[in-house]
C-alpha positions as CSV (number, residue, x, y, z in Angstrom):
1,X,0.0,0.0,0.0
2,X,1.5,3.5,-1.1
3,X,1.1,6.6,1.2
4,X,0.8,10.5,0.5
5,X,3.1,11.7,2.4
6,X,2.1,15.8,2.9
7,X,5.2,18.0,4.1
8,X,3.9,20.2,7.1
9,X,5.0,23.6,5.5
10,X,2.6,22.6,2.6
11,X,-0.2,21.7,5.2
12,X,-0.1,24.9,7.0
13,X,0.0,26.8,3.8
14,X,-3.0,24.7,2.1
15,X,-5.1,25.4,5.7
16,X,-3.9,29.3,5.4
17,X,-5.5,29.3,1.9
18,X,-8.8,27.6,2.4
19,X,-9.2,30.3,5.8
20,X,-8.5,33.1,3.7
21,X,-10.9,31.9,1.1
22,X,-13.4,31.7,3.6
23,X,-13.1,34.2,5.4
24,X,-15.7,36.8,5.6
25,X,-15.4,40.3,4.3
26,X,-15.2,43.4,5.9
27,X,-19.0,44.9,6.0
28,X,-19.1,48.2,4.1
29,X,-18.8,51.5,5.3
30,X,-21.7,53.2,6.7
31,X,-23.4,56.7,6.3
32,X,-22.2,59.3,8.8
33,X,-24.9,61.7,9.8
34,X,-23.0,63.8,12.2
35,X,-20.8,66.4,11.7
36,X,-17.1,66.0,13.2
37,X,-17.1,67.3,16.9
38,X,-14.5,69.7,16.2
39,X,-12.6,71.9,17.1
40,X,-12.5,73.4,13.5
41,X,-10.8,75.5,11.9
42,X,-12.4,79.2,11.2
43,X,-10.7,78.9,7.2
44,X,-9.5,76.6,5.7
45,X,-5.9,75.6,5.9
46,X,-4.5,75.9,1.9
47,X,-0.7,74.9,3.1
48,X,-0.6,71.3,2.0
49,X,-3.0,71.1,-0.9
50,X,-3.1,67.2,-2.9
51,X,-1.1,68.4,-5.5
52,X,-2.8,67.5,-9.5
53,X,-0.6,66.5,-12.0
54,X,-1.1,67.7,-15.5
55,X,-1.6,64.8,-18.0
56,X,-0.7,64.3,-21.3
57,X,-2.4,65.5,-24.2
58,X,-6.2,63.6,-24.8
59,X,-5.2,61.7,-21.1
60,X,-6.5,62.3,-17.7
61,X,-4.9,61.9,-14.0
62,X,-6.6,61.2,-10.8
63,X,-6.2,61.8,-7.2
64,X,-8.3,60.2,-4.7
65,X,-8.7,61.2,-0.6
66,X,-11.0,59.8,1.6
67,X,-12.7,61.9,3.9
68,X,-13.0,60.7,7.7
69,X,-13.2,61.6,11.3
70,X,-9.6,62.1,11.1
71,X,-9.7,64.7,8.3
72,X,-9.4,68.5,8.8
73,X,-12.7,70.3,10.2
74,X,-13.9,73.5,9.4
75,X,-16.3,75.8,11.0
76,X,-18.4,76.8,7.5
77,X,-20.0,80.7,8.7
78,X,-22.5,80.2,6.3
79,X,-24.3,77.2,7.8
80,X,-22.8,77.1,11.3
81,X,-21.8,73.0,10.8
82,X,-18.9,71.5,11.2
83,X,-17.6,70.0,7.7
84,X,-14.7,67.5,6.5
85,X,-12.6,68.8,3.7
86,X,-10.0,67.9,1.4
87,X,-8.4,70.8,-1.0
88,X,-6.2,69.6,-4.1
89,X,-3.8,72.3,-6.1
90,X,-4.7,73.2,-9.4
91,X,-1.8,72.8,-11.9
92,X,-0.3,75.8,-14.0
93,X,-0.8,74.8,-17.8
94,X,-0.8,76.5,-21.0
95,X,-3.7,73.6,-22.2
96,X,-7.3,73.0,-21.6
97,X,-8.3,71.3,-18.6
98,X,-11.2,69.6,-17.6
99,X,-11.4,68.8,-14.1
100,X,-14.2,66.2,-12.8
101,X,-14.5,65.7,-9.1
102,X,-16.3,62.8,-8.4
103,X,-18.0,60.9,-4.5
104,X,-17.8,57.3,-6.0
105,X,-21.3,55.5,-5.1
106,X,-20.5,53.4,-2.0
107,X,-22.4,50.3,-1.1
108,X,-24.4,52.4,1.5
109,X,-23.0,56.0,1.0
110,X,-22.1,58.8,-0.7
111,X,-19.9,61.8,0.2
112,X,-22.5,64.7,0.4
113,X,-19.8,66.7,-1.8
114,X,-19.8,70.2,-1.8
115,X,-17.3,72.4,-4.2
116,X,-15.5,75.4,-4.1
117,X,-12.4,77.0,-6.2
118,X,-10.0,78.9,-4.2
119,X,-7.3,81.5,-5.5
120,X,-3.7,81.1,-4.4
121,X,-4.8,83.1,-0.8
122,X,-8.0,80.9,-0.2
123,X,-10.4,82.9,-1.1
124,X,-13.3,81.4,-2.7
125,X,-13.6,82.5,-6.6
126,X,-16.5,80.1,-7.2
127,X,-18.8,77.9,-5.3
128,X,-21.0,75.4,-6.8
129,X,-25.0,75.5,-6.4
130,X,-26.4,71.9,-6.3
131,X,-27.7,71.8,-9.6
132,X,-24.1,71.5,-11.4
133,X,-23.8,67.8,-9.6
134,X,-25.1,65.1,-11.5
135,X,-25.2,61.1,-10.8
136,X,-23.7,59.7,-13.6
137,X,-22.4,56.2,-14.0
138,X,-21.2,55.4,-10.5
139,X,-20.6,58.4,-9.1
140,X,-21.8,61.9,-8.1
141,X,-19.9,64.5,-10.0
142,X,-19.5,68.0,-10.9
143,X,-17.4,69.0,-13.9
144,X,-15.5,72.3,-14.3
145,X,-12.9,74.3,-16.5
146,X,-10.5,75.4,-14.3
147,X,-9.9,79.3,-14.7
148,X,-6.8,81.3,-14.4
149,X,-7.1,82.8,-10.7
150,X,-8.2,79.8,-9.7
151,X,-5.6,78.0,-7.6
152,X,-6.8,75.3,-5.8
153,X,-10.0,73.2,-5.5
154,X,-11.7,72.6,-2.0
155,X,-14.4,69.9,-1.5
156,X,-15.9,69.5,2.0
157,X,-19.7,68.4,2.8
158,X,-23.1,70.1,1.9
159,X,-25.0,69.3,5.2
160,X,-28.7,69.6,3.4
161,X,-28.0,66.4,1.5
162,X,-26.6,64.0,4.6
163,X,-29.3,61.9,5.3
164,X,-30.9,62.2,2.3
165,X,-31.2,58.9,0.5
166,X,-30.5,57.9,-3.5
167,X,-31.8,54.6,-5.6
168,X,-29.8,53.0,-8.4
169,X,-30.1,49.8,-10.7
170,X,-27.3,48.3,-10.7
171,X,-26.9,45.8,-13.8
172,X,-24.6,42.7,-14.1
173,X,-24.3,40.3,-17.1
174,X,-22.3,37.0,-17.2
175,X,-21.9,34.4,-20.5
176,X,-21.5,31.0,-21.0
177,X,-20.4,28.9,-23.6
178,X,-23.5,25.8,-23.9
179,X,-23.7,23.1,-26.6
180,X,-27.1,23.0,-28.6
181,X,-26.7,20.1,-31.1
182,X,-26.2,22.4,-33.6
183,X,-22.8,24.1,-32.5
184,X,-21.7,26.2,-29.4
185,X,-24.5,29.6,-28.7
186,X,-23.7,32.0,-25.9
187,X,-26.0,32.2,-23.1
188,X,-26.2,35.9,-21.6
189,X,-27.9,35.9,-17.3
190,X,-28.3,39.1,-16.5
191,X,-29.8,40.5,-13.2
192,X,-30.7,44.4,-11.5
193,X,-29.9,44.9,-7.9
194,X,-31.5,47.9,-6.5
195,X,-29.5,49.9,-4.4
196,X,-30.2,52.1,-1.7
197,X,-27.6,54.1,-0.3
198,X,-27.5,57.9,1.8
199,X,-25.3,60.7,1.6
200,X,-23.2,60.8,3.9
201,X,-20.6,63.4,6.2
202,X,-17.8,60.5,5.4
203,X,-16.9,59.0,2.1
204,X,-14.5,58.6,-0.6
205,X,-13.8,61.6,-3.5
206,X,-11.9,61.7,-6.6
207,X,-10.1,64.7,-8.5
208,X,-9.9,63.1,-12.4
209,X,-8.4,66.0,-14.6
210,X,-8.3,65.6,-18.3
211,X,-6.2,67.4,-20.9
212,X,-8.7,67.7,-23.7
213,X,-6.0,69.6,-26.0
């Protein structure tokens, strides 16, 4: 009678591999519905921006920060709530540029984004109403052309929105390859998973900026 003999290191890796498989993954984030405690700032600090990088011609680059408890606060005068932020620096360039910023569509959240362009002392040039932001594809975006004061780019949260919810359809197709008698067809199962999700004081955003020239 012949025996298998297994070598322990392979038995321990083999058992390591079969847990990992199984293991269960993380559950996804959750909506945040308070604002950080603070204390915040009273501006915003514009001394260590995300700095954007200008792509190549027809090509975009992208940046992406996620906002949390541990980001920096600030006091917004105009509401009188505490908001996460994020600012990125807006590249010098002699070519068009398209800048999209983008809170990607979370399992259960989305960053209640809220944009404003800052010259190079902080102070707002432009700031966003809520009918430039569109949901498209799987995220919730506002595109702009940078313009020439326009130094930096600051996104924190509109508090009106957080706790607000949002449905999607989301859509997923597999093939496979079946045998009819006649020849090999291709099978298509589809199916729509409806998605609830809310927006949310914590989330993910992402600066995508596109050289159109």
């Amino acid at each position: 009678m012949s025996r298998a003999i297994v070598k322990p290191g392979l038995a321990v890796l083999a058992l390591a591999s079969f847990a990992s498989a199984c293991a269960t993954p993380p559950p996804p984030p959750v909506a945040v519905m308070t604002p950080p405690a603070g204390p915040c700032d009273e501006r915003m600090g514009i001394e260590a921006p995300l700095p954007l990088e200008v792509p190549d011609s027809n090509r975009a680059s992208v940046m992406v920060s996620d906002i949390t408890a541990e980001t920096a606060c600030w006091a917004n005068p105009e509401t009188g709530i505490n908001t996460p932020y994020v600012i990125a620096r807006l590249p010098q360039s002699e070519t068009q540029l398209l800048l999209t910023v983008i809170a990607p569509l979370d399992r259960l959240r989305t960053l209640a984004t809220d944009v404003r362009t800052l010259d190079a002392d902080g102070q707002v040039v432009r700031h966003f109403e809520r009918d430039r932001f569109v949901t498209l594809g799987d995220g919730y975006s506002l595109q702009l052309t940078p313009r020439a004061e326009e130094a930096m780019v600051a996104v924190s949260v509109d508090p009106e929105l957080v706790g607000l919810t949002h449905e999607s359809i989301e859509m997923g197709i597999t093939t496979s390859q079946v045998y009819t008698g006649y020849g090999t067809a291709t099978m298509y199962h589809g199916h729509d998973l409806q998605t609830e999700r809310s927006y949310s004081f914590e989330g993910r955003v992402v600066f995508r900026l596109l050289n159109v020239e």
